[in-house]
C-alpha angles and dihedrals in degrees: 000000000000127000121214130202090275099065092041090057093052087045085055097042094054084044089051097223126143118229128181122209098272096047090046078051100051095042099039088058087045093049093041081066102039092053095049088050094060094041084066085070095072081060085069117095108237101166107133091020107131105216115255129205090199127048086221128032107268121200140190118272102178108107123239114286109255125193098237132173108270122234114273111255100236090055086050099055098039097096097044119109102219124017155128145228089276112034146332119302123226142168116271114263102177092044114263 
């Protein structure tokens, strides 16, 4: 596929971005190979090659979920600059 200075200058249209000649020039050359590089990728056989959404495999590193004695509320509560017996107090952000 190539891509000519036309499709560069839409590309940079819907990008809003504004190119002189020299730069439409310079990107549309840079694209042009970056493009053809990765159309060397359909020349790959692929056939049996299950898609992947990661390059490497990624898992999960969160440790299982344990039922586990809370923090008592007043220890909680014992750094907090301004509270109550229930929460935390804080200035109204919404209005009252």
């Amino acid at each position: 596929m190539s891509l000519s200075r036309t499709d560069v200058e839409k590309v940079a249209l819907l990008a809003r971005l504004r190119l002189t000649d020299a730069e439409l020039k310079t990107i549309t050359g840079q694209l042009a190979q970056i493009v053809g590089y990765v159309d060397q990728l359909s020349e790959v056989n692929t056939e049996g090659v299950e898609p992947m959404a990661h390059a490497i495999e990624v898992a999960n590193v969160f440790r299982d979920d344990r039922v586990a004695p809370s923090l008592p509320r007043e220890e909680a509560l014992a750094n907090a600059p301004n509270h109550d017996d229930r929460g935390y107090l804080v200035p109204a952000v919404l209005g009252e």
